[in-house]
C-alpha positions as CSV (number, residue, x, y, z in Angstrom):
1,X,-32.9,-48.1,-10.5
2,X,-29.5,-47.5,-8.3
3,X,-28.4,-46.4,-12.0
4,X,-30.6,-43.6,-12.2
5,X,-31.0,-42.5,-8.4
6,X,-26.7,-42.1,-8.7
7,X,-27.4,-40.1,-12.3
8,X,-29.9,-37.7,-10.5
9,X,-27.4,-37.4,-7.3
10,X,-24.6,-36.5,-9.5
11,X,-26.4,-34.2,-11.7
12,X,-27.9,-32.5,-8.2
13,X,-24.5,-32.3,-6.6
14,X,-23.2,-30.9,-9.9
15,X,-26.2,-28.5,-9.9
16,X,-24.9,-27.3,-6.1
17,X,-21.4,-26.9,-7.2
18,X,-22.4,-25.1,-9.7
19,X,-24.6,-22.6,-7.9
20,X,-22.1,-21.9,-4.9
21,X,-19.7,-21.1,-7.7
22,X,-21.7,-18.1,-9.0
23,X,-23.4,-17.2,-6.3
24,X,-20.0,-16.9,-4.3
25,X,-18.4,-13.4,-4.6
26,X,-15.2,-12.6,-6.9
27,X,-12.1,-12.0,-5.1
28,X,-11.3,-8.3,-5.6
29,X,-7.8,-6.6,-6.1
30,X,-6.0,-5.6,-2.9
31,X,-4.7,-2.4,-2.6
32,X,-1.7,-2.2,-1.0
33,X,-0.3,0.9,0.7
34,X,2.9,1.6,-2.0
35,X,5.1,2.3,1.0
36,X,4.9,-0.5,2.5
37,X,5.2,-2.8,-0.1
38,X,8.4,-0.8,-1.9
39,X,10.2,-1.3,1.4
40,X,9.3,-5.4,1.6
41,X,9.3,-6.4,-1.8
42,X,12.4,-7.8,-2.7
43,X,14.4,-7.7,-5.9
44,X,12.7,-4.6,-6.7
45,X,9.6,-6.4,-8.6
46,X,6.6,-5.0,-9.1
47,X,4.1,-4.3,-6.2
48,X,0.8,-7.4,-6.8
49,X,-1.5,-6.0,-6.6
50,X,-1.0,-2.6,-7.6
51,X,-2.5,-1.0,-5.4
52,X,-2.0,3.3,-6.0
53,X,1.2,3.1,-8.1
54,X,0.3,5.8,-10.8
55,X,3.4,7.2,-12.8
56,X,2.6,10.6,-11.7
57,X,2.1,9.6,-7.8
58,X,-1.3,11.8,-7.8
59,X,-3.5,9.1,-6.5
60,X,-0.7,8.5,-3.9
61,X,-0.1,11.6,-2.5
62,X,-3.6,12.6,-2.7
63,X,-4.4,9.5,0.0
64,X,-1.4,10.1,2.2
65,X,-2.5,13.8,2.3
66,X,-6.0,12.5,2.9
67,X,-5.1,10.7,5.7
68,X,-3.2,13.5,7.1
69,X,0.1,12.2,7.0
70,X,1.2,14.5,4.6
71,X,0.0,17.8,6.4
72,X,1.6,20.4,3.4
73,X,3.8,20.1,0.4
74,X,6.0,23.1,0.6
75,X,7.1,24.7,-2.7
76,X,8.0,28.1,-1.5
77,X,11.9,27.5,-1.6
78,X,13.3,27.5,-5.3
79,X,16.0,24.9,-4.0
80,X,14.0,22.3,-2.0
81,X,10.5,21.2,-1.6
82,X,9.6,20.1,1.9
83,X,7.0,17.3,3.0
84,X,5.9,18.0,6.5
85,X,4.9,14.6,7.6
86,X,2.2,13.8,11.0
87,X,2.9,10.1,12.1
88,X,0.4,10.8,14.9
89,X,-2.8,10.2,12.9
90,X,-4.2,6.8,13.5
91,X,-4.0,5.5,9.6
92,X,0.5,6.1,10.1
93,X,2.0,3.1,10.3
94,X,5.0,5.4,10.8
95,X,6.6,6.6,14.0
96,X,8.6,10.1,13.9
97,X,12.4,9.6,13.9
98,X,13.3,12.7,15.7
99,X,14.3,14.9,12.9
100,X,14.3,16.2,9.6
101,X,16.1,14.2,5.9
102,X,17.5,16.6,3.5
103,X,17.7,14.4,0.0
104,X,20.2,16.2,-2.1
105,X,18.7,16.9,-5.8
106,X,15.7,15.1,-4.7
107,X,13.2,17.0,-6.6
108,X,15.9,17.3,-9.7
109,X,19.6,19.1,-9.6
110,X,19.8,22.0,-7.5
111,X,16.8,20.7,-5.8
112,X,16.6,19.3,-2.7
113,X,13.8,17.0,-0.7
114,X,13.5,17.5,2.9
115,X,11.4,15.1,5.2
116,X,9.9,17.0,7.9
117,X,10.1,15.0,10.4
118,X,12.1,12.0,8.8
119,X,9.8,8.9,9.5
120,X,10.5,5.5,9.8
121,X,8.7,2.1,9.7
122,X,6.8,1.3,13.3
123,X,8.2,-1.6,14.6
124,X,4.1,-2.8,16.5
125,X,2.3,-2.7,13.0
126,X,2.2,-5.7,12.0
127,X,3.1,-5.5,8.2
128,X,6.1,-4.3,9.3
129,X,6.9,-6.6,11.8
130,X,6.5,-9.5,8.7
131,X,8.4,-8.1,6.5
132,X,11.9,-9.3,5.6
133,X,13.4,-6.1,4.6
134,X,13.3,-4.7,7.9
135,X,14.5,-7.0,10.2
């Protein structure tokens, strides 16, 4: 009899187990902003999970200018192509460094990048804070 009562516990907790396993949700990908993680992974390796990283950058840009950190992509100038950047809006995790970053051939030879203004990691958010690269 103690037999069979322990056969119909196990088979009842193995039921349970069981059940909270498929009922329970799958743990979903992360996405983790790309600049961020290029600063504080180290080696170089690639960013897990991926997060945006698309070889053309589309889906990147398109969520920084989203956000409003990229304001405008200027294209006007044959011989640079300058990002005006707002580190005010409350998604930056970025904090205005006081002026602007020319990037010589940036954008390919005779091209250059400018950063408008230059911005740099802000030293309160917390991922930045934890992360080894920039301490």
């Amino acid at each position: 009899m103690k037999c069979r009562r322990f056969g119909i516990a196990i088979l009842v907790a193995m039921a349970l187990v069981a059940t909270i396993h498929l009922a329970s949700p799958r743990p979903a990908e992360g996405s983790i902003h790309e600049i961020i993680a290029a600063m504080c992974r180290a080696g170089g390796e690639e960013v897990v999970p991926p997060g945006q990283n698309h070889d053309d950058g589309s889906s990147f840009l398109a969520a920084l200018q989203a956000t409003g950190f990229i304001t405008s992509i200027d294209f006007s100038d044959p011989t640079k192509v300058v990002f005006h950047f707002d580190p005010t809006v409350p998604n930056s995790k970025f904090i205005s460094a006081g002026f602007d970053l020319t990037i010589p051939d940036g954008f390919g030879d005779g091209v250059d990048v400018v950063l408008s203004p230059l911005v740099i990691p802000d030293p309160n958010f917390p991922a930045h804070a934890a992360c080894h690269n920039l301490r």
